[in-house]
C-alpha positions in Angstrom: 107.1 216.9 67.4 109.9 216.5 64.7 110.2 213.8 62.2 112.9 210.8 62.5 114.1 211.2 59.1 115.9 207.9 58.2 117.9 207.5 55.2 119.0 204.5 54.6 121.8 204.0 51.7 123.2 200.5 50.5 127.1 200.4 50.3 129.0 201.2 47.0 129.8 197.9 44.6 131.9 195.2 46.0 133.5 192.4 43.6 130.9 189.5 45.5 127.9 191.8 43.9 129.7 191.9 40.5 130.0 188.2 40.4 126.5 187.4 42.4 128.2 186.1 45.3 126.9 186.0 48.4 128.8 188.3 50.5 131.9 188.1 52.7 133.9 191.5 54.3 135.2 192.3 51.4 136.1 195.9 50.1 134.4 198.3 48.1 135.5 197.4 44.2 136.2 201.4 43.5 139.6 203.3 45.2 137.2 204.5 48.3 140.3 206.3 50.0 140.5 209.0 47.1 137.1 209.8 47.4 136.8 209.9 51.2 134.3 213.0 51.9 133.3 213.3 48.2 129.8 212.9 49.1 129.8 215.1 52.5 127.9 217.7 51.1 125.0 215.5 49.3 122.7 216.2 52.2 121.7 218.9 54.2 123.0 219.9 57.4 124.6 217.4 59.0 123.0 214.1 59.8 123.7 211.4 62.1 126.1 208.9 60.2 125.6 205.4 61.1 127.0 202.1 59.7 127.3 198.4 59.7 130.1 196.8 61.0 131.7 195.2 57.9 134.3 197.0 55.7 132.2 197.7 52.4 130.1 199.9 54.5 132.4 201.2 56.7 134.9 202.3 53.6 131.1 203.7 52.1 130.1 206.2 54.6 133.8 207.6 54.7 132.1 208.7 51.6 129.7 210.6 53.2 132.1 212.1 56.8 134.3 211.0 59.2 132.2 211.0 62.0 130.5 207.8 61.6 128.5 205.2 64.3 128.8 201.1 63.9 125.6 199.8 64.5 124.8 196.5 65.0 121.3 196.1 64.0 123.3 197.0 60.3 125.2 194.2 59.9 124.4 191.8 56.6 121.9 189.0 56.7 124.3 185.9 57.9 124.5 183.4 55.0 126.1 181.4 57.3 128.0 178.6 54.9 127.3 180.3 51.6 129.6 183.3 52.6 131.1 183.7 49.0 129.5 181.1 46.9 127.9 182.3 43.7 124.2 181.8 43.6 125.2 179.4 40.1 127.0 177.3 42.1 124.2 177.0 44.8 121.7 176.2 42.0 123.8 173.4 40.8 125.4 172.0 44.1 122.1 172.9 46.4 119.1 173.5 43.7 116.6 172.5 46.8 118.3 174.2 49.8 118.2 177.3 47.6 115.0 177.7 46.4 113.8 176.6 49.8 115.5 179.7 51.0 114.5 181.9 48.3 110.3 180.4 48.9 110.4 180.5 52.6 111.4 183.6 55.0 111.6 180.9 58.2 114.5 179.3 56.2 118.0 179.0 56.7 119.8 176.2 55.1 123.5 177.7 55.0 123.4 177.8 59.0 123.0 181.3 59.1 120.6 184.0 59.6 116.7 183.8 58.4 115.1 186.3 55.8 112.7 186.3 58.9 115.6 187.0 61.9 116.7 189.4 59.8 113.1 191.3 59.4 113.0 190.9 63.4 116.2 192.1 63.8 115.6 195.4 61.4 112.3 196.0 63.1 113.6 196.0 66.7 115.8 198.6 65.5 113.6 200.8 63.5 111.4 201.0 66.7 114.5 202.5 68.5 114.6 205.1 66.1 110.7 206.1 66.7 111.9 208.8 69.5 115.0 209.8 67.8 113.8 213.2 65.9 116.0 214.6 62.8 118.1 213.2 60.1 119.9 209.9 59.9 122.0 208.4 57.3 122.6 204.6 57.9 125.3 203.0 55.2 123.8 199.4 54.8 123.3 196.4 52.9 120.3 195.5 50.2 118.9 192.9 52.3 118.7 195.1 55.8 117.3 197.8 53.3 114.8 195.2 51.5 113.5 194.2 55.6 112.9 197.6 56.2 110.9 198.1 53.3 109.0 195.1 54.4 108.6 196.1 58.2 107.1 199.4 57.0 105.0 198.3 54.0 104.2 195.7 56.2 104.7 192.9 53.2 106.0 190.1 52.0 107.7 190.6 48.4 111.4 190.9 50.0 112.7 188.8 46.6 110.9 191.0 44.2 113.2 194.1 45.6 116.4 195.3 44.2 118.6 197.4 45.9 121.6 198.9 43.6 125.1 199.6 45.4 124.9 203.6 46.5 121.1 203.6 46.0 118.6 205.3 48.7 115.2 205.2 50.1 114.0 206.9 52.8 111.7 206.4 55.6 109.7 209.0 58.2 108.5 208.2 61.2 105.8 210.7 62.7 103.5 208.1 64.6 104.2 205.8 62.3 106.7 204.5 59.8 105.8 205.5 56.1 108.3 205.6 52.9 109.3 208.7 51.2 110.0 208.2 47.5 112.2 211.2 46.9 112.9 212.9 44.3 116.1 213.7 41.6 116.4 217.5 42.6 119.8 217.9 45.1 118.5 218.3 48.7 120.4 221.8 49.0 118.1 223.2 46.1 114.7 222.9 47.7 
């Protein structure tokens, strides 16, 4: 049986991440249209391109082809209220909401989406992939990336990860789910 191969890539830098904002739809920070396809030949063959629904990740995997599949289960955590408020405002206007967030998974102060909706959410998607054999690329955001790391790893350090604009990990399920640290060597080389 062949390998889901799953990919999964954070969107390029938006202005919010610059600024450590929480996040709103807002647009990659670089000129995306000049580079549309500039990464199509980064991996190969030709994966299934997937996406979530907002515009920073959209405008990213025009990076990557044109042929590209909104999915859902990809959107951004919902920060409900915070949408666009800096984490140094929060710790002055909210100090205790905050770190309540940032101590307990099950909490969602700004209205929005749990660290620990968001892990179920991720996970009931990953298990869709199980049957789905071969490559996929899916253009995300860091914290969908940092509850997939947790749903495979099967812990519970989701603060302690940082996940850079246009980084990757990958993922491989063959029975089960295991992470694939790989490595700086272009994919066509091998």
């Amino acid at each position: 049986m062949q390998a889901t191969r799953l990919t999964l890539m954070c969107h390029a830098r938006t202005v919010a991440q610059k600024l450590a904002c929480f996040p709103t739809n807002e647009p990659l920070e670089m000129d995306w249209q000049s580079a549309k396809g500039s990464r199509c030949r980064q991996f190969k063959g030709t994966p299934r391109l997937l996406c979530g629904p907002e515009r920073r990740t959209r405008q990213t995997a025009e990076l990557f082809g044109g042929d590209v599949e909104i999915v859902a289960a990809l959107a951004d955590c919902d920060f409900g209220r915070w949408k666009g408020t800096s984490i140094d405002d929060l710790q002055t206007s909210e100090p205790q909401m905050l770190q309540a967030w940032l101590n307990d998974p099950t909490s969602a102060p700004h209205g929005g989406e749990s660290v620990s909706q968001l892990g179920e959410r991720v996970a009931a998607w990953l298990s869709t992939l199980e049957a789905t054999p071969g490559h996929i690329v899916a253009i995300t955001h860091p914290f969908v990336i940092r509850a997939a790391l947790m749903q495979v790893l099967q812990g519970a350090a989701f603060n302690q990860i940082d996940v850079e604009p246009l980084s990757a990990i990958e993922l491989r399920f063959n029975g089960r789910w295991r992470l694939r640290l790989m490595g700086t060597e272009p994919e066509g080389a091998r």
